[in-house]
C-alpha positions in Angstrom: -2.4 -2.5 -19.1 -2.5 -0.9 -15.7 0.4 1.0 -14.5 1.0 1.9 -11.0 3.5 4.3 -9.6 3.5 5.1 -5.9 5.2 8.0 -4.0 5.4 10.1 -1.1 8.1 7.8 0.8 11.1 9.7 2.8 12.8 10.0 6.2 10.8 10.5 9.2 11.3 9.9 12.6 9.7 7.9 14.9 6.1 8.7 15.9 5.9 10.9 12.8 3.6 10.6 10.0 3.5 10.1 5.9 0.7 9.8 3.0 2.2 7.3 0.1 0.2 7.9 -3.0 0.0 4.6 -5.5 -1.0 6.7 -9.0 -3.3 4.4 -11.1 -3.1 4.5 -15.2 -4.7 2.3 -17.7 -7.7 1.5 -15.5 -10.5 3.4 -13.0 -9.2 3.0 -9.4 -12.8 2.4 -8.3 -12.7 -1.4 -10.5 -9.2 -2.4 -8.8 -8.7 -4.4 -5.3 -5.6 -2.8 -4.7 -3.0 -4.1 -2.2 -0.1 -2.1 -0.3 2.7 -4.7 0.4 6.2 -3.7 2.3 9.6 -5.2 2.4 12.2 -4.4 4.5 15.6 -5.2 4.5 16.7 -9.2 5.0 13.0 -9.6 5.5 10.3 -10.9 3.6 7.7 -9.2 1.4 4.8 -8.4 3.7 1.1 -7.3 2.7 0.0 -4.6 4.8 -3.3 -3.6 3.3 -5.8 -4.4 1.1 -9.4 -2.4 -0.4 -11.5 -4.0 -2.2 -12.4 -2.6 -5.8 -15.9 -1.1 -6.2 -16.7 -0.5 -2.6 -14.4 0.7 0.6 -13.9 -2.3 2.2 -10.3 -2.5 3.7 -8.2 -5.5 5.4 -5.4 -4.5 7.6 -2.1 -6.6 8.8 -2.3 -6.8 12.4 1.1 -5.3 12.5 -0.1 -1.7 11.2 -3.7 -2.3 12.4 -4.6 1.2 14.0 -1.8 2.9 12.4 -2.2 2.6 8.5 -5.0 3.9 6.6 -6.0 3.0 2.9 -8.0 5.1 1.0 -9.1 5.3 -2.3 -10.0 8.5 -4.4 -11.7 8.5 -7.8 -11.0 11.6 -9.0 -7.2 11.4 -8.8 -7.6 7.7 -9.7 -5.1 7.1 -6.6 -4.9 4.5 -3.8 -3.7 6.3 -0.6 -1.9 4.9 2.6 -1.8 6.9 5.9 1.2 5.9 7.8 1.1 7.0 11.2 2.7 6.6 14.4 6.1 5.1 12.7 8.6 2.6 14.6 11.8 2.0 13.1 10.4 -1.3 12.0 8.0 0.1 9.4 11.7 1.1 7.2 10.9 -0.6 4.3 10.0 -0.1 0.6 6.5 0.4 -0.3 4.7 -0.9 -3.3 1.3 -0.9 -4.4 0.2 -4.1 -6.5 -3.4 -4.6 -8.4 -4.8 -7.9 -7.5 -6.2 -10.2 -9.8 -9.0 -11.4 -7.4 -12.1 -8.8 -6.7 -11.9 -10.0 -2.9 -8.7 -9.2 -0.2 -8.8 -12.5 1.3 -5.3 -13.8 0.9 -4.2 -10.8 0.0 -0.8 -11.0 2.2 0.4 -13.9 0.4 1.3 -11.6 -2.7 -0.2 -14.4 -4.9 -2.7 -13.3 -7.8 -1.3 -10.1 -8.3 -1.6 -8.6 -11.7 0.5 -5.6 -11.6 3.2 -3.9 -9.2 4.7 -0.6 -8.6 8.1 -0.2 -8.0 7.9 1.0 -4.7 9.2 3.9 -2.5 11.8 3.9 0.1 9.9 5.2 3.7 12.9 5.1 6.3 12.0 6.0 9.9 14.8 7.0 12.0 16.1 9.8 13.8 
């Protein structure tokens, strides 16, 4: 069973900059398509980002296009996401999720995921 545990949220203010960590356990990062969803408050769950397993190919929502990063390292078996340039409106929690599928296509749905983390707080305000 894979286990997923993510990190690195906190306050920031706007324009600032963090690195969440989603820790893998139970399988090798480099086999998982591993998604990076957000929800803020009173909205719905959004997918933000998406690499695929076994090679670095990434799909960005438009909303954080530019701005977010994923990254993926093998030896810490841990799925990164860059989050730069924060607005107010990236407050949310942040979960990392395994997806069933091999591809990202779909991806912001949340469907056909096999696992979740529960998430860490990232509040932007100053």
């Amino acid at each position: 069973q894979v286990q997923l545990v993510e990190s690195g949220g906190g306050l920031v203010q706007p324009g600032g900059s963090l690195r969440l960590s989603c820790a893998v356990s139970g399988d090798t990062v480099d086999y998982l398509t591993i998604v990076w969803f957000r929800q803020a408050p009173g909205k719905d769950r959004e997918g933000v980002a998406c690499i695929y397993r076994s090679y670095n190919g990434k799909d960005y929502a438009d909303s954080v296009a530019n701005r977010f990063t994923i990254s993926r390292d093998k030896a810490k078996n841990t799925v990164y996401l860059q989050v730069n340039s924060l607005k107010s409106e990236d407050t949310a929690v942040y979960y990392c999720a395994q997806r069933q599928s091999p591809i990202c296509l779909g991806y912001t749905s949340g469907k056909d995921m096999a696992y979740w983390g529960r998430g860490t707080l990232v509040t932007v305000s100053s």
